[in-house]
C-alpha positions in Angstrom: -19.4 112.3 -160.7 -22.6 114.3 -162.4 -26.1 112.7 -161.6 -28.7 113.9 -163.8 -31.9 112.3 -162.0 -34.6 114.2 -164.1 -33.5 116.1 -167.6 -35.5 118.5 -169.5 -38.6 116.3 -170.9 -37.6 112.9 -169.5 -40.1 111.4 -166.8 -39.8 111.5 -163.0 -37.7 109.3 -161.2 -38.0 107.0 -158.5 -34.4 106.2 -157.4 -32.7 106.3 -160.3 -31.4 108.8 -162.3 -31.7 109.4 -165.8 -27.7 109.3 -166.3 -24.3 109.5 -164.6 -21.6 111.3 -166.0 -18.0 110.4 -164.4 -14.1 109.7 -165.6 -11.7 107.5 -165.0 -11.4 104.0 -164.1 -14.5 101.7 -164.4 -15.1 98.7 -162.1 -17.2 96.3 -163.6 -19.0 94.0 -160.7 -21.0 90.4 -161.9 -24.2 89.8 -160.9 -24.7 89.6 -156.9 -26.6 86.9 -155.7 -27.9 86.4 -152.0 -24.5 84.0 -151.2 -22.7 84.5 -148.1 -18.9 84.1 -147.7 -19.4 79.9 -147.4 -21.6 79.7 -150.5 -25.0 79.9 -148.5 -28.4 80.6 -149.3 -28.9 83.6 -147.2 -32.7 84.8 -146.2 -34.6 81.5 -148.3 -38.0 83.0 -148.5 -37.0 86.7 -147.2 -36.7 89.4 -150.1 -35.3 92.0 -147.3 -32.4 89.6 -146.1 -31.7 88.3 -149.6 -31.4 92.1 -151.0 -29.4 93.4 -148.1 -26.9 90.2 -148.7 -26.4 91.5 -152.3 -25.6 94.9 -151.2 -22.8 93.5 -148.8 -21.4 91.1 -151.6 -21.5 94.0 -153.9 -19.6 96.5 -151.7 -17.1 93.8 -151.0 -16.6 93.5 -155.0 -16.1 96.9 -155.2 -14.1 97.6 -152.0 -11.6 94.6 -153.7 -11.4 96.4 -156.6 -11.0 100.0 -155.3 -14.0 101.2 -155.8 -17.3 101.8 -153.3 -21.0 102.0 -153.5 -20.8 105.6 -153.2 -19.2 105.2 -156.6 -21.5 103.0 -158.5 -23.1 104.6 -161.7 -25.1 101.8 -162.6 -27.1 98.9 -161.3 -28.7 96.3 -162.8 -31.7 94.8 -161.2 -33.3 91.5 -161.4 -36.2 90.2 -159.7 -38.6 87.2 -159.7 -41.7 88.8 -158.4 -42.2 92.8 -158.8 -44.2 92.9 -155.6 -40.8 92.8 -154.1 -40.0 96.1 -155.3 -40.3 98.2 -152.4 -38.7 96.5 -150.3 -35.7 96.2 -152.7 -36.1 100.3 -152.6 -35.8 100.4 -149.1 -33.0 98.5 -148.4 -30.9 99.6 -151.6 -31.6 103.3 -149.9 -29.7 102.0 -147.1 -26.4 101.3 -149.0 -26.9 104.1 -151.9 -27.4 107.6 -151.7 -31.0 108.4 -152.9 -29.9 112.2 -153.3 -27.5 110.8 -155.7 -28.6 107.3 -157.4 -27.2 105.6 -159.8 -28.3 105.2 -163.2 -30.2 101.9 -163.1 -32.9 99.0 -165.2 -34.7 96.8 -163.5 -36.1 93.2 -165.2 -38.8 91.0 -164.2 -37.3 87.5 -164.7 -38.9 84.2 -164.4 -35.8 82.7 -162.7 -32.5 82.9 -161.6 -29.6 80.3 -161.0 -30.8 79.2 -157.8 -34.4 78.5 -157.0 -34.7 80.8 -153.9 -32.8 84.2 -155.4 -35.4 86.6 -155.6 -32.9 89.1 -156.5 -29.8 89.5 -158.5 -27.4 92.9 -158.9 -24.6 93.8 -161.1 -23.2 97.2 -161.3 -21.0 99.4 -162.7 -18.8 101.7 -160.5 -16.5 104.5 -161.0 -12.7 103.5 -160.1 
C-alpha cells in the first residue's frame, strides 16, 4: 500500500490521507456500530467506550474476512455531535497507524439506528 497523506497543492491533513493506492483483494466492512458480541449497547452516554467498541467490531470483520486494520484504506465516519471529534481521533489512533492513515470522510448526522450511537464506521480494507 501507497499513502499519499498531503499531495502537491491539496491541504494539510489531520489523520487522513489524501489517497491510498493498493492491489488486490478488497474487503468491504458495513457500518460498525457500538454492539457488543450479545447485541448490547456498549458505553450509553460514553463517546470513548462507544468508539473503541467500533474499532474492535471492525477488526473482527476484517480479521473474518482476512484482512486487518493495518490494511484498511478507507473509513467512513459518522457522528451525532462533532464535539466528539477528538476523542474519536484519539482512540482511532490507537487501532490505526497515524504515520500511515487511511483515506477517510467524516459526516455530521442527526441520527443513527439506535438512539445512543454517537458513532458509526465502515471501511474499506485491502485483502
Amino acid at each position: 500500500m501507497e499513502h499519499f497523506m498531503r499531495p502537491d497543492g491539496l491541504p494539510p491533513v489531520n489523520g487522513y490521507s489524501h489517497a491510498v493506492r493498493f492491489s488486490g483483494a478488497l474487503v468491504a466492512v458495513s457500518g460498525q456500530v457500538p454492539l457488543d458480541g450479545s447485541g448490547q449497547v456498549v458505553g450509553d452516554g460514553d463517546v470513548e467506550a462507544q468508539v473503541r467498541q467500533v474499532f474492535v467490531n471492525l477488526g473482527a470483520a476484517l480479521t473474518a474476512a482476512g484482512s486487518g486494520l493495518d490494511r484498511v484504506v478507507k473509513l467512513t465516519v459518522y457522528l451525532t455531535d462533532l464535539a466528539d471529534l477528538p476523542v474519536f481521533r484519539a482512540v482511532r489512533d490507537e487501532f490505526v497507524d497515524p504515520s500511515r492513515p487511511p483515506a477517510s470522510s467524516l459526516v455530521q448526522v442527526s441520527g443513527l439506528v439506535h438512539p445512543a450511537f454517537r458513532v458509526e464506521v465502515d471501511a474499506l480494507a485491502a485483502g
